[in-house]
Steps between C-alpha positions, in 0.01 A plus 500: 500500500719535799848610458768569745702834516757494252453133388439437145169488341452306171160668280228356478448243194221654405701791407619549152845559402517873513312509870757217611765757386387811667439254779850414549606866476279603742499255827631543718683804390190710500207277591495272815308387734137270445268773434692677252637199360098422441472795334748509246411141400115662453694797327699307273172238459352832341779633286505175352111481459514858325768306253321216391192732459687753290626204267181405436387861392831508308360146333131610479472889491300731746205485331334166415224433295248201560471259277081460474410881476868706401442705798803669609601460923807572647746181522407353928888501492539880543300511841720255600848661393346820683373344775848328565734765453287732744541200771842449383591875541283545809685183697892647331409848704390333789818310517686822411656348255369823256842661636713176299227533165835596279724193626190291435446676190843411354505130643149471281648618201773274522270211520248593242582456148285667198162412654327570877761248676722270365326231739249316255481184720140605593 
């Protein structure tokens, strides 16, 4: 990903509809520059991890019980929201972006509707 100062940046594809938002808010405004264009695509690769992983615990529950034995485990899914929005909070500091979390804040709430995100295309 190499970007020029000041041009414009499209997201990545891979990103869903909430990351391409925040994207678009953010560069160049706040983020430029490869390396920290890198990691706010990693970042947002994260948030958006941590959303389709707390979906499924919204779908399946927390705790899951197999179906040989009944034996209660936690649902794999809430490692992985964890695990995400640590990265995903880690890489926002990093980018000292933690100084914008309320503008970010408000643009999510805009775009989610009832649920985690109002992006379902995943």
């Amino acid at each position: 990903m190499v970007a020029k100062l000041g041009a414009k940046v499209e997201p990545p594809k891979r990103l869903s509809a909430t990351s391409k938002a925040l994207w678009r808010e953010l560069v160049p405004a706040r983020v430029s520059g490869s390396p920290r264009l890198t990691m706010l695509c990693q970042a947002l690769v994260a948030l958006d991890r941590a959303t389709r992983a707390g979906r499924r615990i919204d779908r399946e529950g927390m705790v899951m019980e197999t179906k040989r034995s009944g034996v209660a485990h936690a649902n794999p899914a809430v490692k992985i929201e964890h695990d995400a929005q640590q990265l995903f909070h880690r890489m926002w500091k990093d980018l000292g972006l933690d100084a914008v979390v309320d503008e970010v804040e408000e643009s999510l709430d805009l775009l989610n509707a009832g649920g985690r995100h109002a992006d379902r295309s995943e």
